[in-house]
C-alpha positions as CSV (number, residue, x, y, z in Angstrom):
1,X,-29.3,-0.4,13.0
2,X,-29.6,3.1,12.3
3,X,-29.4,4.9,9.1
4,X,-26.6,8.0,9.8
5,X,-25.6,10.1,7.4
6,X,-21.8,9.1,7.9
7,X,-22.4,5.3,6.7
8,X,-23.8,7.0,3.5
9,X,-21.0,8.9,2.6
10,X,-18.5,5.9,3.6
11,X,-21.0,3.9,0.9
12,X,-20.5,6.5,-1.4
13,X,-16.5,6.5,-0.7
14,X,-15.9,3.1,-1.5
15,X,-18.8,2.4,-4.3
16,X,-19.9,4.6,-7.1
17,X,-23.6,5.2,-6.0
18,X,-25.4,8.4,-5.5
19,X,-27.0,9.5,-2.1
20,X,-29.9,7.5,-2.4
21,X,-28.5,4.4,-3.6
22,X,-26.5,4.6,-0.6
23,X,-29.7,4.9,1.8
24,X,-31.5,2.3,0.3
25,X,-28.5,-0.2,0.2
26,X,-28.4,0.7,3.9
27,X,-31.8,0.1,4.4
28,X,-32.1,-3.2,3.0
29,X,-29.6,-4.2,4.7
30,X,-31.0,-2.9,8.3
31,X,-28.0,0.0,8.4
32,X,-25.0,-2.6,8.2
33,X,-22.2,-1.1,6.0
34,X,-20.7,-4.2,5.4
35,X,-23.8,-6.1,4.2
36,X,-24.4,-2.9,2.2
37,X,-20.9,-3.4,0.4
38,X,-22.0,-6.6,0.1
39,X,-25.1,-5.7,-1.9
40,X,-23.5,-2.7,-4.0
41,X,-20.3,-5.2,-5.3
42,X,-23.6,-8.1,-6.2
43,X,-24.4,-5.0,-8.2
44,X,-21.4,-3.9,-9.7
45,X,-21.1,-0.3,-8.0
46,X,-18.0,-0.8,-5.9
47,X,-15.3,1.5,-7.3
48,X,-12.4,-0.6,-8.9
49,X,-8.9,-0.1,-7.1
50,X,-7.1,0.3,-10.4
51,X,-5.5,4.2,-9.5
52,X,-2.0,2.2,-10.0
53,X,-2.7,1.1,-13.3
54,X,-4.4,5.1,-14.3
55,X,-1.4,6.0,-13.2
56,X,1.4,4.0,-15.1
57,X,-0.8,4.6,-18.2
58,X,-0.5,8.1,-18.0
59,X,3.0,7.7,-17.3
60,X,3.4,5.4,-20.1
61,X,1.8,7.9,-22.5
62,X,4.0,10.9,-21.2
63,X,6.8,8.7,-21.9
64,X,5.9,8.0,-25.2
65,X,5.7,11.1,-26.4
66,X,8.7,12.3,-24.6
67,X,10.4,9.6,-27.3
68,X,8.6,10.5,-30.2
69,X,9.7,14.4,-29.5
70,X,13.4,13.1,-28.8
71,X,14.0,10.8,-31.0
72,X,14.6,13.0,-34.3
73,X,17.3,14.4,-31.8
74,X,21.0,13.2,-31.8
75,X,23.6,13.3,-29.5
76,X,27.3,13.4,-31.4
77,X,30.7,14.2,-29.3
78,X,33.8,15.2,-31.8
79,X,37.2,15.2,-30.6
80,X,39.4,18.6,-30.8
81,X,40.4,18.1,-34.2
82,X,36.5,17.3,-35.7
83,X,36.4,13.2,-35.3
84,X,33.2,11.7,-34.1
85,X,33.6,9.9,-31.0
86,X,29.9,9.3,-30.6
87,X,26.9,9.9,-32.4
88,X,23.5,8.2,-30.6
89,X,19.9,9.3,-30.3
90,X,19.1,11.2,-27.6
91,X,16.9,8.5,-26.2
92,X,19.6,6.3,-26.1
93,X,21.8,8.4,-24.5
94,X,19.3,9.3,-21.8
95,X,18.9,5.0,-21.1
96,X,22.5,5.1,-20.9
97,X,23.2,7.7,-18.6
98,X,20.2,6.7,-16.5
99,X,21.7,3.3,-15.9
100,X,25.2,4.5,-15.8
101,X,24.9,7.6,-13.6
102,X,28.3,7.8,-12.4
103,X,30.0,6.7,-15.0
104,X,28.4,9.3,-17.8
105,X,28.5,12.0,-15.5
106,X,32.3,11.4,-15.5
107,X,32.5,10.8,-19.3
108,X,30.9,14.0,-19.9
109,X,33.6,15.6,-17.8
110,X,36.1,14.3,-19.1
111,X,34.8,15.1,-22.6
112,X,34.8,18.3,-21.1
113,X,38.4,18.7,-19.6
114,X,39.7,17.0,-22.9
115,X,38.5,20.4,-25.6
116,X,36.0,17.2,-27.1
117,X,32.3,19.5,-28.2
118,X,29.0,18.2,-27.1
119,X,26.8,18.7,-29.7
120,X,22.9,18.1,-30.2
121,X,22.1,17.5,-34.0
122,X,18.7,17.8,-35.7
123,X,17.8,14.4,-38.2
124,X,18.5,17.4,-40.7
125,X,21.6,18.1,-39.6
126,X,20.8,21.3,-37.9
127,X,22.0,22.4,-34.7
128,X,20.1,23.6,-31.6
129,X,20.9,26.5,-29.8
130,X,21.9,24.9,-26.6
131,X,25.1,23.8,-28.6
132,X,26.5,27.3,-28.4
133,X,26.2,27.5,-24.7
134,X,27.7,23.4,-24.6
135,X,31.0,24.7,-26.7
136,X,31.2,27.8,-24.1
137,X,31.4,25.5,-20.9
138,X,33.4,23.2,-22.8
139,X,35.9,26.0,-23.6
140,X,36.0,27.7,-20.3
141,X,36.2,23.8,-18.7
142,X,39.2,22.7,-20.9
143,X,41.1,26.4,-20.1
144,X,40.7,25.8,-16.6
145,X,42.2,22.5,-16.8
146,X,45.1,23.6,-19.1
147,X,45.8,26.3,-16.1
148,X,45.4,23.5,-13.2
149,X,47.8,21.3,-15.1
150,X,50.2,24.5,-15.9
151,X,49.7,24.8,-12.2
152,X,50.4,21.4,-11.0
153,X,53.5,21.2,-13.1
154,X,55.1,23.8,-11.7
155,X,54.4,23.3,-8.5
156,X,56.0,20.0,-9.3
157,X,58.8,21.1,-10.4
158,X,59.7,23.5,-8.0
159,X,59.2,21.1,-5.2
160,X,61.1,18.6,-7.0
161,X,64.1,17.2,-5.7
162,X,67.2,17.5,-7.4
């Protein structure tokens, strides 16, 4: 069989060999690719399909630092009149709301709607800037509700029959 320059560089695609391993792996095995891979994997210079595994180890490392960088971090919801309702690591709270999407994503609304303040808390008790933009939204959320409900009571009671 010939030697073209096409089976060398689909030797070189799926094995870790230079140009000229390549040729000769091809020639001594009279230009058959397959008996060529054949040869190259006896020699342990077939590329290992382990881009998965690469992968979820870089994954897993990003992860692990994203931790380490939010864990110090705590999440703590007070009620209108300064009671803690909650007080987790942010980790956590990320787990949780990842498994219960709807469900914290109506929590947090209602936390909203009911004057509660989202607050994220430092391991020495300081507070991070984002807070001041949480306890705007939370105050412009729980005057919009007061209004709907002053709204929807006296459209209620106008419509009400005696």
């Amino acid at each position: 069989m010939e030697i073209t320059l096409e089976k060398i560089d689909l030797l070189r695609k799926r094995a870790d060999v230079t140009y000229n391993e390549a040729k000769e792996a091809l020639q001594k095995n009279e230009g058959d690719v397959v008996e060529a891979l054949a040869y190259l994997e006896e020699q342990n210079k077939i590329k290992q399909e382990n881009k998965l595994e690469v992968n979820t180890s870089s994954l897993w490392k990003k992860l692990k630092k994203l931790y380490i960088k939010a864990s110090p971090i705590r999440l703590r919801i007070t009620s209108k009149d300064n009671n803690t309702l909650l007080n987790v690591g942010v980790p956590l709270a990320i787990l949780i709301t990842i498994i219960t999407m709807p469900l914290a994503v109506a929590l947090f609304f209602l936390a909203l709607v009911t004057n509660c303040r989202i607050k994220f808390i430092k391991d020495n008790g300081q507070e991070y800037g984002i807070n001041n933009s949480l306890n705007s939204i939370a105050s412009k959320t729980s005057d919009l509700a007061g209004k709907v409900a002053q709204e929807v009571k006296s459209a209620w009671e106008t419509k009400k029959p005696d």
